[in-house]
C-alpha positions, 0 to 999 in steps of 0.5 A: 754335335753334343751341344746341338743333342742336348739342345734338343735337335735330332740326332740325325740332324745334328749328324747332318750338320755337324759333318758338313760343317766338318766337310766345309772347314777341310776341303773350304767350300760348302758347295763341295760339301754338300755334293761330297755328303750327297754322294755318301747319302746316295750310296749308303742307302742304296744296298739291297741288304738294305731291305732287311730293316722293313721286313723284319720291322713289319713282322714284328709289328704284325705279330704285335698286333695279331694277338701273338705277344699275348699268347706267348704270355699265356704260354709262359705264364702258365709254364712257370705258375708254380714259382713264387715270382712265376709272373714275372718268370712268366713275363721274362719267357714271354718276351723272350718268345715274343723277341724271336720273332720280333727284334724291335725292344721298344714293341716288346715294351709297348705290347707286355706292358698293356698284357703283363702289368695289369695281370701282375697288379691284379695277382698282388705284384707291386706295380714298381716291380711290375713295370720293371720287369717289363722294362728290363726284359724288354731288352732281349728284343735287341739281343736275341735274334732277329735283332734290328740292332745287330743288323745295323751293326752288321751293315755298318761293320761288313759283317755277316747278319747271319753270324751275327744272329747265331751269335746273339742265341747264347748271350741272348738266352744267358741274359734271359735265364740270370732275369728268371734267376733274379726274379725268384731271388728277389721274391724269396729275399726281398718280398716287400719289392716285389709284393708280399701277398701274391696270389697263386694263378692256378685258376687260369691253367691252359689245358693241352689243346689250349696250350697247342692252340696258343704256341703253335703259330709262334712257334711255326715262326720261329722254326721258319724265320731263324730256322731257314737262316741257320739252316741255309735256306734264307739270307736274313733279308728272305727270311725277313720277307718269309717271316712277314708273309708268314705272319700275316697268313697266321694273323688272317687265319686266326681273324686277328688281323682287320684291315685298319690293323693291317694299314696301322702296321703298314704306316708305323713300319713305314715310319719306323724304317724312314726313322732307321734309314734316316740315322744310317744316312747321317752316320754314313755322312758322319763317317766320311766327314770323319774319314776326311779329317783323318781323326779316327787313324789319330785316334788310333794312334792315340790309343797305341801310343797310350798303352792301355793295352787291349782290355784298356780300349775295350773296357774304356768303349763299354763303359763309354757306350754305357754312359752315352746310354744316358742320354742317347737312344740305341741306334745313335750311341752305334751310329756314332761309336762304330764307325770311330773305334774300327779303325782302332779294334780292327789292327787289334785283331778284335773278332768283330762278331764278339765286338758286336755283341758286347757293343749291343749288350752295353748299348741295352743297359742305356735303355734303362737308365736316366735320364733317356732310357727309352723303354721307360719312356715308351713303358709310361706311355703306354702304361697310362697310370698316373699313379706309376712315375718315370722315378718308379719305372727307372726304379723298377729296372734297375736291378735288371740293368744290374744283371744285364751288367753281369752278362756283359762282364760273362761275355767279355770274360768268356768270349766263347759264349759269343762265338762258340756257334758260329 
């Protein structure tokens, strides 16, 4: 499987291949396999939980497409203006917003860096540091919820979405909060990174009305999505439906959302569930493929018998996961992972909520670092800037998958941050 991935093939594909390949060589007919993989194709797919992945990809493509991404950065952005670093505080607040809504890194990346960047160059920022915060706050969209990541987790492990939402609020706020720090750090010790002659943006101050005008309908949002699950109101997959509804009502009121736009977020969310659905189905045949072979119960008697004790297995997974990062995307590196170290943390009586949160942790710094880095990559697209290179970016960042390496050794030191909601 790893030779098929660095040659090129779709992960999903090589998953495919790679498990029928495994199926043929156990039961010895490759006709079997095909109807063994079949069946576990039909079955992974066919759950009604499910339908949380296009509801909550469609809201927040269309609140990325109604303006709301830049609202939410006008808000921040004038919130914290009086700080030396205030932009990129202010970028930081935004995608924080901006991710409450959405859960998707990679639109996060997308919209900051067409709103953001070109305001942090024009007010003196140097345009390494402007697309690294963009890059590494990019990531709270995985963490703080609603979160894509963690619902496949949670349909991958059996745990609840709603859980695993509540425990995401914490650890996401915590990363968001050492960002800000780190920013006004870097600007008062490090100025040359981060550019020595900022100006101040006074003159773009909202006034009152201003301010209600632009945060209302983000907040209205928030309240109803999150608020409707916490409270009880909505299992995710309502509130996914309501939040969406909600969405396009807001970007029809505000003449934000034309048709094309509406027909754009129609496709891009099609091909973007197709792409989800699509990895979920190989990671099931995957997990059968391996169910059959009896690997996982090997390897973890493995483990046991190795007795590198409970921090020894945890400690050996982030830091797998977090080198897996390097060369594969998010939802692969859990697809792939999971499924293998279950049966190994479960008799370990590891609560599988807090797993979760350190295995989305881990797998975000890989969204930052070479050679994949994904946000990078979707940074540079859509930045448009020959002068800013993959090098510069992946610079950029790299003090942000630092810190994010400091929240994940808080959360695993203090499991209570994760937890302490639920």
């Amino acid at each position: 499987m790893v030779v098929l991935v660095y040659l090129g093939l779709h992960v999903p594909i090589a998953l495919m291949l790679t498990s029928w390949l495994g199926v043929w060589a156990i039961k010895g007919s490759p006709v079997l396999a095909g109807k063994l993989l079949g069946l576990a194709a039909a079955n992974s797919i066919a759950s009604y939980f499910f339908g949380v992945v296009p509801l909550f990809v469609l809201m927040g493509y269309v609140v990325s497409v109604s303006g709301m991404g830049r609202d939410a950065f006008d808000v921040a952005n004038h919130l914290f203006r009086r700080f030396r670093g205030g932009l990129g505080i202010g970028t930081i607040g935004a995608n924080a917003i901006f991710a409450a809504i959405t859960g998707i890194s990679i639109a996060s990346a997308a919209v900051f860096t067409r709103i953001a960047v070109p305001e942090m160059v024009r007010h003196g920022y140097t345009k390494r540091f402007s697309v690294g915060v963009v890059a590494g706050s990019s990531v709270l969209g995985m963490l703080i919820p609603p979160s894509l990541l963690l619902i496949l987790y949670g349909l991958l492990t059996e745990q609840s979405v709603g859980d695993l939402f509540i425990a995401g609020i914490i650890p996401g706020l915590l990363l968001a909060f050492i960002f800000a720090i780190g920013v006004y750090f870097i600007a008062q010790y490090f100025p040359r990174f981060i550019g020595e002659n900022l100006s101040n943006n006074d003159e773009e101050m909202l006034t009152t009305g201003e301010l209600v005008q632009k945060g209302m309908p983000i907040s209205v949002l928030i309240f109803l999505v999150l608020g409707g699950i916490y409270a009880g109101f909505f299992t995710p997959i309502e509130a996914g439906a309501t939040g969406s509804l909600g969405a396009i009502i807001i970007g029809v009121i505000r003449r934000s959302l034309s048709l094309s736009d509406f027909w754009k977020v129609l496709t891009d969310t099609g091909l973007v569930t197709a792409a989800v659905c699509f990895l979920i189905i190989s990671a099931q045949m995957y997990s059968r493929m391996l169910a059959l072979s009896g690997l996982p119960i090997e390897f973890g008697q493995f483990v046991a018998s190795a007795d590198i004790g409970y921090w020894g297995v945890i400690l050996a997974y982030v830091a797998l996961v977090i080198i897996m990062g390097t060369i594969l995307d998010s939802s692969s590196i859990m697809l792939i992972l999971v499924p293998l170290m279950l049966p190994v943390v479960v008799p370990m009586q590891v609560d599988l909520i807090w797993f979760g949160i350190i295995t989305v942790l881990a797998v975000e710094i890989g969204l930052l670092t070479p050679p994949f880095g994904i946000s990078v990559f979707v940074i540079k697209s859509a930045l448009d800037d020959d002068e800013v290179s993959l090098g510069d970016i992946f610079a950029g960042a790299a003090p942000f998958a630092l810190m994010m390496l400091i929240v994940l050794a808080l959360v695993l030191a203090f499991p209570t941050l994760a937890i302490m909601l639920i």
